[in-house]
RODO-2510 file (C-alpha; in nm, 4 decimals, decimal comma):
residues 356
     n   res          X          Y          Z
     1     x     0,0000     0,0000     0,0000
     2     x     0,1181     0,3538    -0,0740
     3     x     0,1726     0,5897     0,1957
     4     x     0,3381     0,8972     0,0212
     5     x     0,2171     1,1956     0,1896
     6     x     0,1129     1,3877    -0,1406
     7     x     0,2099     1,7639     0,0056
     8     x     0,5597     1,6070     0,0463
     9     x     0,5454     1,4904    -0,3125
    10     x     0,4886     1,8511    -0,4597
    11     x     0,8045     1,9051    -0,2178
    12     x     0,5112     2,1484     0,0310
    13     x     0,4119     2,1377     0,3896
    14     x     0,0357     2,0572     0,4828
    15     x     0,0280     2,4627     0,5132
    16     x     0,0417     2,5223     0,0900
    17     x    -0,1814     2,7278    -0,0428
    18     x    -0,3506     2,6597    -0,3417
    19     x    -0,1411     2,8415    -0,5433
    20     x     0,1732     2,7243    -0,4560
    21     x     0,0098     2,3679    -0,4953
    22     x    -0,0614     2,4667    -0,8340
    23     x     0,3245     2,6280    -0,9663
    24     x     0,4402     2,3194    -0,7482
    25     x     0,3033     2,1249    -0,9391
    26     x     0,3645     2,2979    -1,3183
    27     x     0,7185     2,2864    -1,2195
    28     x     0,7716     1,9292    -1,1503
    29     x     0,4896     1,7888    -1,4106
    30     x     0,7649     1,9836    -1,6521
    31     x     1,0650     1,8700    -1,4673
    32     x     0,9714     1,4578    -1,4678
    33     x     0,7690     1,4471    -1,7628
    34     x     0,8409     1,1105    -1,9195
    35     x     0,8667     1,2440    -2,2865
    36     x     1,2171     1,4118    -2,1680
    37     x     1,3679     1,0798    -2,1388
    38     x     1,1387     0,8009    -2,2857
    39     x     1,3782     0,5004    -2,1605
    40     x     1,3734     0,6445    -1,7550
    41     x     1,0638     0,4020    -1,6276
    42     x     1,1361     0,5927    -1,2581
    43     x     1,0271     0,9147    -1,4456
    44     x     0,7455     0,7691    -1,5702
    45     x     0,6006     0,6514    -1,2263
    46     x     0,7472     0,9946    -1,0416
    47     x     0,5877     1,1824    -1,3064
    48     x     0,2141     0,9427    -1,1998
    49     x     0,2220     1,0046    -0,8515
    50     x     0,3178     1,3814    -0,9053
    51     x    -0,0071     1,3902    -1,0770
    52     x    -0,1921     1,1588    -0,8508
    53     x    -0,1227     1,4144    -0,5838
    54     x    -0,2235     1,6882    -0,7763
    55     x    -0,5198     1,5633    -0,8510
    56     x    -0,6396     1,5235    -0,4873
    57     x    -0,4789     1,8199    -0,3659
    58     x    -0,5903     2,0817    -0,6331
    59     x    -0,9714     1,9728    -0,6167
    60     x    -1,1466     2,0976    -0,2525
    61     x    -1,3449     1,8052    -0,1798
    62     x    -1,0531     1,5724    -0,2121
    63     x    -0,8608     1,7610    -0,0438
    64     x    -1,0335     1,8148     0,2277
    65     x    -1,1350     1,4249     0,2668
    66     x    -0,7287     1,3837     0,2154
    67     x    -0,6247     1,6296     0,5070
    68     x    -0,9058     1,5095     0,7268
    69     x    -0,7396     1,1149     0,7318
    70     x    -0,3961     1,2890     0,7273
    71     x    -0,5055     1,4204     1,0625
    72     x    -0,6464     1,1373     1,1751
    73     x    -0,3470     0,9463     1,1064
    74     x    -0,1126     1,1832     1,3064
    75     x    -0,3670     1,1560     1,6071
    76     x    -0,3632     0,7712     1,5927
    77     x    -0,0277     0,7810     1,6012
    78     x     0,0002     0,9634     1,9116
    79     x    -0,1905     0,6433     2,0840
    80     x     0,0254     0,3896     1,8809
    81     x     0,3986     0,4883     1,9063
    82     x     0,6305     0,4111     2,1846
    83     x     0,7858     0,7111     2,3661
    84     x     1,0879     0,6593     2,6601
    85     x     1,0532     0,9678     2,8650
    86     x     1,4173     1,0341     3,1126
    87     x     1,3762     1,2000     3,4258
    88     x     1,6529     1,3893     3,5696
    89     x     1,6618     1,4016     3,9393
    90     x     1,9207     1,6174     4,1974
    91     x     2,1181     1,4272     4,4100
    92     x     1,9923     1,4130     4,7492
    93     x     2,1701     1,4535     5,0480
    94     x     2,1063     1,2754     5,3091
    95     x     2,0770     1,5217     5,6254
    96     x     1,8950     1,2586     5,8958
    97     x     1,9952     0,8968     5,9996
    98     x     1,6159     0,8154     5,9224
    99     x     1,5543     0,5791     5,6307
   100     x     1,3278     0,6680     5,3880
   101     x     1,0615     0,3910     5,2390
   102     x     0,8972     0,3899     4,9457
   103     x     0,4852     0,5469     4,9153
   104     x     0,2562     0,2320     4,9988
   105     x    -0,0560     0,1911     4,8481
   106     x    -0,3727    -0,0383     4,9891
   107     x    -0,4737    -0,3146     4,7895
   108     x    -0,8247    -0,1239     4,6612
   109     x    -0,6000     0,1668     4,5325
   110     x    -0,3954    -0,0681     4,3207
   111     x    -0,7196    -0,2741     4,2047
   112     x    -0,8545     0,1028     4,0896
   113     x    -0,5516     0,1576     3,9273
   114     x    -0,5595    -0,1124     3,7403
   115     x    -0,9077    -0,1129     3,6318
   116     x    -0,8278     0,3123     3,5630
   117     x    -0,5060     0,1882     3,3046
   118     x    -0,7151    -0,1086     3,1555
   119     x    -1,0206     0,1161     3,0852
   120     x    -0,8197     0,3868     2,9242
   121     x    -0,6204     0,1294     2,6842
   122     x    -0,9859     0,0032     2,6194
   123     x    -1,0608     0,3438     2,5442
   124     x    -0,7467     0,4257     2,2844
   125     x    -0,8007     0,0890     2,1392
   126     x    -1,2085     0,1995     2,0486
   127     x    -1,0671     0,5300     1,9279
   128     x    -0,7935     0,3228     1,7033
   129     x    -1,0716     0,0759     1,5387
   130     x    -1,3055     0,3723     1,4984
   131     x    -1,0291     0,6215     1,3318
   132     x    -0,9519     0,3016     1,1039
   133     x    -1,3162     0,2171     1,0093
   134     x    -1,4142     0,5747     0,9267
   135     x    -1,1036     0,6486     0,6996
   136     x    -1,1102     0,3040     0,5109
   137     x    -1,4655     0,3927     0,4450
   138     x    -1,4122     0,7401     0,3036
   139     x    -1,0992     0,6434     0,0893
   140     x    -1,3073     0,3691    -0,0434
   141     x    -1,6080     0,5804    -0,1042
   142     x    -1,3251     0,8009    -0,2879
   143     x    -1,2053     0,5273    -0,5330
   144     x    -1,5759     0,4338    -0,6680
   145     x    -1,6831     0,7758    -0,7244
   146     x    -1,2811     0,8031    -0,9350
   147     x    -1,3605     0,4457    -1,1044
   148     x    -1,7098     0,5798    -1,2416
   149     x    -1,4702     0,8746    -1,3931
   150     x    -1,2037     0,6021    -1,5528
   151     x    -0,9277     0,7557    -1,3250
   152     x    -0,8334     0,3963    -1,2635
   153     x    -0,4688     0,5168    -1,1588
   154     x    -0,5968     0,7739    -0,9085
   155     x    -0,8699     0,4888    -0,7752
   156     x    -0,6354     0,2415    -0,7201
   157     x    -0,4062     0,4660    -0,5088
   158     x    -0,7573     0,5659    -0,3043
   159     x    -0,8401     0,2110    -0,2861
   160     x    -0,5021     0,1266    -0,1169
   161     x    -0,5481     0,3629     0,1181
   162     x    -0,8509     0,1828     0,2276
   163     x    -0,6913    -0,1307     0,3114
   164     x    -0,5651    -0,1165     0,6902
   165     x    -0,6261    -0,3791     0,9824
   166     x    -0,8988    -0,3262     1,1545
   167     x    -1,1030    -0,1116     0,8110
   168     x    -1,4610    -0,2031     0,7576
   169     x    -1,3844    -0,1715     0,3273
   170     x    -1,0443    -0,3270     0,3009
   171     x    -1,2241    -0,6626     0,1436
   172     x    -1,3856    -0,4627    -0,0888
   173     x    -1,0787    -0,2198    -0,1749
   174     x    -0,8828    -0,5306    -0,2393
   175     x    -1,1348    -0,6303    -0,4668
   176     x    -1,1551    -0,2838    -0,6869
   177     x    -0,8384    -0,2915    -0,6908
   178     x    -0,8187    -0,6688    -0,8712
   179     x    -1,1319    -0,6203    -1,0810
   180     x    -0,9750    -0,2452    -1,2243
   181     x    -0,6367    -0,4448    -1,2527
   182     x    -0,7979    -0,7294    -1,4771
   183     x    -1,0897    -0,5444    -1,6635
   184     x    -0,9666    -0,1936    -1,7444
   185     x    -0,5526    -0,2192    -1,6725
   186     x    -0,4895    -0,5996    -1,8002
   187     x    -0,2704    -0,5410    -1,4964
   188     x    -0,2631    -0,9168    -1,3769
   189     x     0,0037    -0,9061    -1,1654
   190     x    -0,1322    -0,6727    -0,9565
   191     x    -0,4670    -0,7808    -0,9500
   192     x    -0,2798    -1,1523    -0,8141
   193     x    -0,1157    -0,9211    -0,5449
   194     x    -0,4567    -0,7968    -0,4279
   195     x    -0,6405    -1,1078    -0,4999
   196     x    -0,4291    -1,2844    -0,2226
   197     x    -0,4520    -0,9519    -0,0047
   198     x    -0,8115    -1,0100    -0,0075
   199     x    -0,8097    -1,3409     0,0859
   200     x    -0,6810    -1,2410     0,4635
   201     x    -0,9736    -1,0041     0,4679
   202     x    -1,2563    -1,2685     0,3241
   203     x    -1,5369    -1,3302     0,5874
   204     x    -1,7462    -1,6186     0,4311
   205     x    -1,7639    -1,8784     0,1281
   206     x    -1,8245    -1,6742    -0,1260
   207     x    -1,5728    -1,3898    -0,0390
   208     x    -1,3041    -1,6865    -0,0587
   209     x    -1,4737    -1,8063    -0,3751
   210     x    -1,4760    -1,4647    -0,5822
   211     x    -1,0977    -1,4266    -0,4774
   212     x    -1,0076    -1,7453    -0,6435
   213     x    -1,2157    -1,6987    -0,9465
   214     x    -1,0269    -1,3290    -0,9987
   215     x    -0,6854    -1,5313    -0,8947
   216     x    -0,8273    -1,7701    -1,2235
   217     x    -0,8654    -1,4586    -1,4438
   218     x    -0,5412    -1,3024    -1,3547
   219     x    -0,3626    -1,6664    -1,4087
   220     x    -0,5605    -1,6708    -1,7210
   221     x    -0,4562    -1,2948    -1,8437
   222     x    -0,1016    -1,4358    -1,7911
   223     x    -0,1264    -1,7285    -2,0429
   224     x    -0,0742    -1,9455    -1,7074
   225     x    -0,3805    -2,1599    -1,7801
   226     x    -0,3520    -2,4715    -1,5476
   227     x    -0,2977    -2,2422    -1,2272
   228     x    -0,6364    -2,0429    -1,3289
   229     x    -0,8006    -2,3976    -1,3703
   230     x    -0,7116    -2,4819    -1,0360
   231     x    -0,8086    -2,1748    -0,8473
   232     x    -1,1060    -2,2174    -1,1051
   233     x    -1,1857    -2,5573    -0,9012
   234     x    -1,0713    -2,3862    -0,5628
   235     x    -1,3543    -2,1412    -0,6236
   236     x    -1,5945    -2,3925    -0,7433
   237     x    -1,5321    -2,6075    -0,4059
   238     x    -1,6165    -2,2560    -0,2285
   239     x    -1,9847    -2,2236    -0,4289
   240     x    -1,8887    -1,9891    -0,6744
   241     x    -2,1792    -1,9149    -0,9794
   242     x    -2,0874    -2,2895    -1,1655
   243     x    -2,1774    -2,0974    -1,5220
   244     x    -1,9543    -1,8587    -1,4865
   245     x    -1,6476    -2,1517    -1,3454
   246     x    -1,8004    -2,3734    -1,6597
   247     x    -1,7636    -2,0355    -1,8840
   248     x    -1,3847    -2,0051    -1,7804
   249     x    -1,2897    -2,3723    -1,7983
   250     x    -1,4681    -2,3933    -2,1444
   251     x    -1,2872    -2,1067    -2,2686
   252     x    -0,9299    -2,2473    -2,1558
   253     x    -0,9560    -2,6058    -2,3145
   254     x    -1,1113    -2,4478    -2,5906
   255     x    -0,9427    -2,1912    -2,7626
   256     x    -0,6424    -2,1781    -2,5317
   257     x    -0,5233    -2,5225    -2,4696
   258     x    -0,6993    -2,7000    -2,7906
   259     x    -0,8325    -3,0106    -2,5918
   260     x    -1,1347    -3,0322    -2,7982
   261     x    -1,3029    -3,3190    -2,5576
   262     x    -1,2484    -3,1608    -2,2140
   263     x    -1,3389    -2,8423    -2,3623
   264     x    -1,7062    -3,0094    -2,5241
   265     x    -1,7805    -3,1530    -2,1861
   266     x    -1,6854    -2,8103    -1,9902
   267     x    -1,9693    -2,6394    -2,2547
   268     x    -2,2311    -2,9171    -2,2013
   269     x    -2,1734    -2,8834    -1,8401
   270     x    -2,2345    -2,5080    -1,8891
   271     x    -2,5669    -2,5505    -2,1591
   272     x    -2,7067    -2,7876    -1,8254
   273     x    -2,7099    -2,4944    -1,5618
   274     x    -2,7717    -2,1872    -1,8550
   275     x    -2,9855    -2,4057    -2,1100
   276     x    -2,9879    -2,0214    -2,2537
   277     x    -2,6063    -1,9672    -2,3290
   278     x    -2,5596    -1,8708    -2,6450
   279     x    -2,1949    -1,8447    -2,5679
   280     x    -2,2266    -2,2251    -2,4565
   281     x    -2,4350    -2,3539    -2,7496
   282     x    -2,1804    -2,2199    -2,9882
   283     x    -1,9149    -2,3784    -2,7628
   284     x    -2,0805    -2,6889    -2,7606
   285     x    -2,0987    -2,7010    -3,1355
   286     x    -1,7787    -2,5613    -3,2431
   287     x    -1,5896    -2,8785    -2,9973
   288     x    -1,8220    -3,1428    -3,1684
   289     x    -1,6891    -2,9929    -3,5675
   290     x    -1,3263    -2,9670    -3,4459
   291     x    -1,3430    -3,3361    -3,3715
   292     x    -1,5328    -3,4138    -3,6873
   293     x    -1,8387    -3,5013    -3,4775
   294     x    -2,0223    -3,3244    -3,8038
   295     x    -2,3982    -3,4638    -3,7409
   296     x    -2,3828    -3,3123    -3,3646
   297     x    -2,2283    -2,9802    -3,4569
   298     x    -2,5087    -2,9424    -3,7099
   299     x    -2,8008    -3,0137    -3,4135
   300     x    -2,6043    -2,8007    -3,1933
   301     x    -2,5878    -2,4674    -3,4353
   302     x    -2,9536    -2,5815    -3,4790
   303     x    -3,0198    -2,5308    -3,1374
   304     x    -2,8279    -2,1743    -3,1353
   305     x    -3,0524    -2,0653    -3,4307
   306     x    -3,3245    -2,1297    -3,2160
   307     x    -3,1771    -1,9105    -2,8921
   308     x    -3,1065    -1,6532    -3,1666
   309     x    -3,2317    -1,6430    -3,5294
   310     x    -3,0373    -1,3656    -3,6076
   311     x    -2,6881    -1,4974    -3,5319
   312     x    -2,5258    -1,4864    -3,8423
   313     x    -2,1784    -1,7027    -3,7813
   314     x    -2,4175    -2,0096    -3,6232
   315     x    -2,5363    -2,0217    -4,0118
   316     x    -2,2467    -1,9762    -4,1227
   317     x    -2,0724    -2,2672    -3,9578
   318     x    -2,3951    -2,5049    -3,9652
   319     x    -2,3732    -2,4588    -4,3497
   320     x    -1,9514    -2,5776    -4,3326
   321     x    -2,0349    -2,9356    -4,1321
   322     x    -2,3298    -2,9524    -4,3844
   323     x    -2,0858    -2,8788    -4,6980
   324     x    -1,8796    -3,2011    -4,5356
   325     x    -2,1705    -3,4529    -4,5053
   326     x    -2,2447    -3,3278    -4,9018
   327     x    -2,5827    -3,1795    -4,7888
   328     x    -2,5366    -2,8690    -5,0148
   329     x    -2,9316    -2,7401    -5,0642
   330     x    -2,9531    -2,6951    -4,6561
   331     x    -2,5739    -2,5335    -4,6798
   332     x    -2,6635    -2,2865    -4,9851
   333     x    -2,9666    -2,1894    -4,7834
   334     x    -2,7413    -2,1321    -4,4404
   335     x    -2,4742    -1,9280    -4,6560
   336     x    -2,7466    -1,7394    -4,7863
   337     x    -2,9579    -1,6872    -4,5090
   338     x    -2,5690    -1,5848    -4,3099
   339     x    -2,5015    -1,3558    -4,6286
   340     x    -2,8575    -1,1703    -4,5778
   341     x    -2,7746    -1,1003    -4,2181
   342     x    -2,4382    -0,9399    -4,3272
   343     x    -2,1368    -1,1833    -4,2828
   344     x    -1,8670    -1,1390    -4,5804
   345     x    -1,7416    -1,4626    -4,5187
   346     x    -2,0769    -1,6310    -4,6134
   347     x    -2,0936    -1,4217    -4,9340
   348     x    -1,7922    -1,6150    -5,0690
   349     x    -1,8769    -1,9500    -4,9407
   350     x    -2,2165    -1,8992    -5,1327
   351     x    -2,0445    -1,8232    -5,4436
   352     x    -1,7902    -2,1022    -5,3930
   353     x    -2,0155    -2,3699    -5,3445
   354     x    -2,3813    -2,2298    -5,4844
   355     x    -2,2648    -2,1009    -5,7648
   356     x    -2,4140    -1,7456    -5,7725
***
């Protein structure tokens, strides 16, 4: 998690102005600008967080939400650090032959005391958790409303800021974090990072399950297919959605890894819990013609015309297995019927094999 303190950044106290936020900023956005030296990748990520911090500090909300958990910080602090305090005494001299003894104190005063001391770390300890809870919530709140703007950089930073022991949001900050990572950044190593972050902050089944499944995605976005297959049956064992698991697997064995058979029976098992998939139907028929299985790919595309009659490509490849069992009238008719709805590829095929 990132910590920079964004006034010290800009090289300013927490006392800047404005203005002197603003010519801070002009001269180091000039100064670190990555086009100066295009094979410097520390520029590049200086010349990020300089703007990172300039876009909090420059806009008054932000800002304001940004001093408020700087504060908040410091004061926790205060309660959390260790301090050795040395007390200098004057020698005494002793004037009298009597012997001094320590003070005494009665055995209620002492249970008091202790009660007093336990109370007030009680106390620091409720102020701690409640400081934590109320600033992972606002920097949270901070990186959806910058997400629904597409400052991914900028939400990720707030997001990280969210994550702290004993925050109410840091599950769901490490989650942004790896669904931004996979879905906007194709950052996969990250999202992995935050995926197994998240994991230490899962309460339940499903939280476990949904880190897995984005651990698959990330393994996936990484060609690394057989470790997102086997956080893919991790999450499954949790009770993540089974179409969506079924969906993944499908795709890997498919188009990925070429194992035709595992890759059919991932579809079917996908068609059994969605009968609707569209995505599965084609699936389903696309294994059976890439193992020749040319009668069953032609049922199958029949049953995708049915989900969607306007699915050009399902046609299209009906009217291929049906140009290999020699049943050209129904494959002219699929090529044309594909052709009407707008696929080039079907235009040739008709004149290759229909004749006009």
């Amino acid at each position: 998690m990132r910590t920079d303190n964004y006034y010290h950044i800009l090289g300013l106290d927490e006392t800047a102005s404005q203005e002197d936020i603003k010519q801070a900023y002009r001269k180091l956005a000039k100064k670190y600008h990555p086009d100066l030296d295009p094979n410097d990748t520390s520029r590049e990520e200086k010349f990020i967080r300089i703007n990172e911090a300039y876009s909090v500090l420059s806009d008054a909300s932000s800002k304001r939400d940004y001093d408020f958990n700087l504060a908040s910080v410091e004061y926790t602090d205060i309660f959390t650090s260790n301090r050795e305090y040395t007390y200098q005494t004057t020698p005494y001299q002793r004037t009298s032959t009597r012997t001094r003894t320590g003070t005494k104190y009665s055995l209620k005063t002492k249970i008091y005391g202790a009660i007093f001391m336990g109370g007030l770390g009680i106390l620091v300890f409720s102020i701690m958790i409640v400081l934590s809870r109320a600033s992972s919530s606002q920097h949270y709140e901070r990186g959806v409303e910058l997400t629904s703007r597409k400052q991914y950089v900028q939400a990720i930073g707030s997001f990280e800021k969210g994550i702290m022991t004993w925050g109410n949001h840091s599950y769901k900050s490490c989650i942004k974090i790896c669904e931004i990572s996979i879905y906007e950044l194709q950052r996969a190593p990250l999202a992995l990072q935050y995926s197994h972050i998240a994991l230490s902050y899962a309460s339940d089944s499903s939280e476990i399950a949904y880190c897995h499944y984005l651990n698959a995605l990330a393994h996936k976005s990484k060609n690394d297919f057989y470790s997102s297959l086997q956080n893919l049956k991790t999450a499954t064992t949790f009770g993540y959605s089974p179409d969506s698991v079924f969906l993944q697997k499908a795709l890997i064995y498919t188009y990925h890894l070429k194992k035709y058979v595992s890759g059919h029976n991932a579809f079917l098992d996908l068609v059994k819990v969605n009968p609707a998939s569209e995505l599965g139907w084609f699936g389903v028929a696309w294994c059976e013609q890439q193992l020749n299985l040319y009668e069953k790919a032609i049922d199958s595309y029949g049953r995708l015309i049915k989900l969607n009659p306007s699915l050009a490509k399902a046609y299209y490849y009906r009217g291929i297995n049906e140009i290999v069992l020699e049943q050209k009238s129904n494959a002219c008719k699929d090529f044309y019927k594909a052709k009407e709805l707008g696929l080039n590829e079907a235009q040739e095929r008709y004149a290759l094999h229909c004749g006009h």
